[in-house]
N, CA and C atoms as a LAMMPS dump frame, in Angstrom:
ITEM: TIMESTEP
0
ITEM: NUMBER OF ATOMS
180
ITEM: BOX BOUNDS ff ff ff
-5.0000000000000000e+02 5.0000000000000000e+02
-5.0000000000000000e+02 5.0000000000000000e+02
-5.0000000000000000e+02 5.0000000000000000e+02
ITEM: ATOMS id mol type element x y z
1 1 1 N 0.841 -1.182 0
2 1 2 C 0 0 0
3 1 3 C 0.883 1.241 0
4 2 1 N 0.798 2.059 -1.062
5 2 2 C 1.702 2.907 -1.245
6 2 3 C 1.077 4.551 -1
7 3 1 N -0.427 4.424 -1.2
8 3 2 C -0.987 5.337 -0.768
9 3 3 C -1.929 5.459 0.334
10 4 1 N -2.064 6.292 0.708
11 4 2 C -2.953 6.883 1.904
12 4 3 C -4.059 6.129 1.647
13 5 1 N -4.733 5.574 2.558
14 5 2 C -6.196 4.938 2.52
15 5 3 C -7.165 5.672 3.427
16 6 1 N -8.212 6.055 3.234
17 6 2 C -9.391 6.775 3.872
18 6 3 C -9.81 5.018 4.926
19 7 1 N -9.863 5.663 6.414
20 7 2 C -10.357 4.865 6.91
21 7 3 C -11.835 5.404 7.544
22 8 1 N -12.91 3.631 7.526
23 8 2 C -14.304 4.738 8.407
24 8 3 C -13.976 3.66 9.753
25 9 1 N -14.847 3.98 10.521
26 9 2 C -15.468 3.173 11.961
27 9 3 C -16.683 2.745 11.79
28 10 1 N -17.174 1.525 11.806
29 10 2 C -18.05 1.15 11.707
30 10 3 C -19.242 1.881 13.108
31 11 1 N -20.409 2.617 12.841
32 11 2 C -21.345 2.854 13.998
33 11 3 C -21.386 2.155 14.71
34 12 1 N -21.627 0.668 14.332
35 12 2 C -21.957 0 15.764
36 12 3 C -21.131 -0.248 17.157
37 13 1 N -19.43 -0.474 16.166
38 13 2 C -18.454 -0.549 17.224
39 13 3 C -18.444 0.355 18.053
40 14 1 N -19.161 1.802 17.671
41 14 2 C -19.214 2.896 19.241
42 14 3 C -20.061 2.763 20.104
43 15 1 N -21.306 2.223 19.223
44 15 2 C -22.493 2.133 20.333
45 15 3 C -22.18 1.008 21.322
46 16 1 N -20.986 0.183 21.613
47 16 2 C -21.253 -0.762 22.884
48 16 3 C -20.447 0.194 23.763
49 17 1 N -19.454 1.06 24.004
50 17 2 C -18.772 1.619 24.774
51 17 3 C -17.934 1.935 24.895
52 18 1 N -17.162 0.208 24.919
53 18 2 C -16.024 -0.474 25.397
54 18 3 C -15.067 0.121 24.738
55 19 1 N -15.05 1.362 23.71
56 19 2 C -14.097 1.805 22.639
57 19 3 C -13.501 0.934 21.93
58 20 1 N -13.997 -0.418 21.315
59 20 2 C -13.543 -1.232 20.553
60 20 3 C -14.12 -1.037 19.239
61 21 1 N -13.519 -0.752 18.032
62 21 2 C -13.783 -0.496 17.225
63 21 3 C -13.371 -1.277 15.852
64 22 1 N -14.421 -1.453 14.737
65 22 2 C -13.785 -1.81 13.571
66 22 3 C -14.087 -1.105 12.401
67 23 1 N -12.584 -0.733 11.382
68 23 2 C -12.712 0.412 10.867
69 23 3 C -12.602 -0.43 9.233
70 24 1 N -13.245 0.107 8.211
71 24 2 C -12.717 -0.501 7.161
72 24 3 C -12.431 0.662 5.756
73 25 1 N -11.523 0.158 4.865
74 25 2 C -11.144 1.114 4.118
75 25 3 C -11.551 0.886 2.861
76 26 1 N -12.203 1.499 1.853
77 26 2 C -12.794 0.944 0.307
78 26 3 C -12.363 1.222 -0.259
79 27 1 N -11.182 0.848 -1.615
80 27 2 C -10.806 1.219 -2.619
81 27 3 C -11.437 0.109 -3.743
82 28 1 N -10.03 -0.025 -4.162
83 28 2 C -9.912 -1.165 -5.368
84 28 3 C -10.568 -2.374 -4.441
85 29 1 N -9.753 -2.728 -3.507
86 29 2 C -10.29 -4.255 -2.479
87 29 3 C -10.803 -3.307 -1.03
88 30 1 N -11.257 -4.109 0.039
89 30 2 C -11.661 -4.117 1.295
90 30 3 C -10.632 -4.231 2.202
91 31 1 N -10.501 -3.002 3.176
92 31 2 C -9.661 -3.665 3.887
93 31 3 C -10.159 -3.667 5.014
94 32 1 N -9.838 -4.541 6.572
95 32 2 C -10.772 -4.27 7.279
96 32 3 C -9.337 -4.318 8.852
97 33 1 N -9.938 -3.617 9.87
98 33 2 C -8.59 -3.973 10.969
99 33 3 C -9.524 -3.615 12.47
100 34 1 N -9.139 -3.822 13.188
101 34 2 C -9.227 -3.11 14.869
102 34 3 C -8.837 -2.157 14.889
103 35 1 N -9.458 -1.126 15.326
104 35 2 C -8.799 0.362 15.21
105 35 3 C -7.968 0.547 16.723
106 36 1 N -7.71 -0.554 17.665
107 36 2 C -6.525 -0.71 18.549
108 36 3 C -5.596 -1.238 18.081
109 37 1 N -5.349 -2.05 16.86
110 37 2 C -4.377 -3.059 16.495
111 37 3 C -4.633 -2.534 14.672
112 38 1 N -3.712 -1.839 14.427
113 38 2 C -3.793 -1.225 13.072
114 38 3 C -2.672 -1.951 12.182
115 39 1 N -2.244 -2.813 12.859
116 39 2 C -1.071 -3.549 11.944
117 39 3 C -1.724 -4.62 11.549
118 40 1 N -2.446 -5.243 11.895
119 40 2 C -3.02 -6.319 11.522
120 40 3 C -4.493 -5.809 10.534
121 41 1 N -4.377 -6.415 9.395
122 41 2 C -5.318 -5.971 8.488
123 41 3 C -6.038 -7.708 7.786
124 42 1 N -7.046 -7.201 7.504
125 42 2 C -7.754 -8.539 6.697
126 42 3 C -8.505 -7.984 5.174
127 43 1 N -7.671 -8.487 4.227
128 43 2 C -8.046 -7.453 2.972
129 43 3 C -8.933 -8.685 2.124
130 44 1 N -10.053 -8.514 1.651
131 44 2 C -11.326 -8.7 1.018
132 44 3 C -11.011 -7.812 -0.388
133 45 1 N -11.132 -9.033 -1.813
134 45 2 C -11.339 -8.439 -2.902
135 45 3 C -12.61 -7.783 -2.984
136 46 1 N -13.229 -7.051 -3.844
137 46 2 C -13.869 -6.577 -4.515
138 46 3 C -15.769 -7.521 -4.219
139 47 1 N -15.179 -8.275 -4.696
140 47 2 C -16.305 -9.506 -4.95
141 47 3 C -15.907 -10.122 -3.634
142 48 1 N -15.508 -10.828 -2.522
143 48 2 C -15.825 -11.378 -1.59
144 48 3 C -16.579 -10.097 -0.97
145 49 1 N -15.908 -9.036 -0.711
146 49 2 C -16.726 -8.022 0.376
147 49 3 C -18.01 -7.729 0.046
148 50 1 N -18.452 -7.737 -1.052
149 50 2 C -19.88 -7.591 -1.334
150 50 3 C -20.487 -9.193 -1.139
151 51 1 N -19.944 -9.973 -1.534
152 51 2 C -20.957 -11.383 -0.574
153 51 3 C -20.637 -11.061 0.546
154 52 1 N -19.863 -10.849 1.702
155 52 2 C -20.158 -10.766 3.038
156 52 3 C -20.952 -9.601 3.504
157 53 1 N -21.026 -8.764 2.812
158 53 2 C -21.943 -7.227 3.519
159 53 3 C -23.654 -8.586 2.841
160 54 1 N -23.763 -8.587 1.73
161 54 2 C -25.082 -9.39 1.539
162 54 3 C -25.667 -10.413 2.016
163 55 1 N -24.436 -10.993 2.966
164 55 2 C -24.869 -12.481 3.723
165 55 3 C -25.18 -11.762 5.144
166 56 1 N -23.748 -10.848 5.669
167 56 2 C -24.598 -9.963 7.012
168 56 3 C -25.638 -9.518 6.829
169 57 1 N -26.495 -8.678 5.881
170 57 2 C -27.482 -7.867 5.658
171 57 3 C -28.876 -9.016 5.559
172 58 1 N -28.794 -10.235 5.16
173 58 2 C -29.788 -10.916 4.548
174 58 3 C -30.693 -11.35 5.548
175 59 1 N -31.736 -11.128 5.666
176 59 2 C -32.688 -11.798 6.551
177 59 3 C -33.01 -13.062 6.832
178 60 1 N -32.27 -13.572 8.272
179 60 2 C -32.624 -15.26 8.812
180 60 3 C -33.934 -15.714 8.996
């Protein structure tokens, strides 16, 4: 990663308190991390991150 990445915080991670947070970044791929532990990243192409936002989102 050679350039700057825009990171967000996901809302929900504020609403429990605990200041645990997860932040993710959208470009070309997904990237996703702990916003206490910023070295550790979990990067999602294009096409996996949109099946996982559609499998979280889908009604059980």
């Amino acid at each position: 990663m050679t350039r700057e990445r825009t990171w967000r915080k996901s809302t929900f991670s504020s609403a429990n308190g605990s200041g645990e947070c997860v932040e993710v970044s959208l470009a070309h791929n997904a990237l996703v991390r702990d916003s206490k532990n910023t070295g550790a990243v979990l990067t999602f192409s294009a096409q996996a991150w949109q099946a996982l936002v559609g499998q979280v989102k889908a009604p059980s």
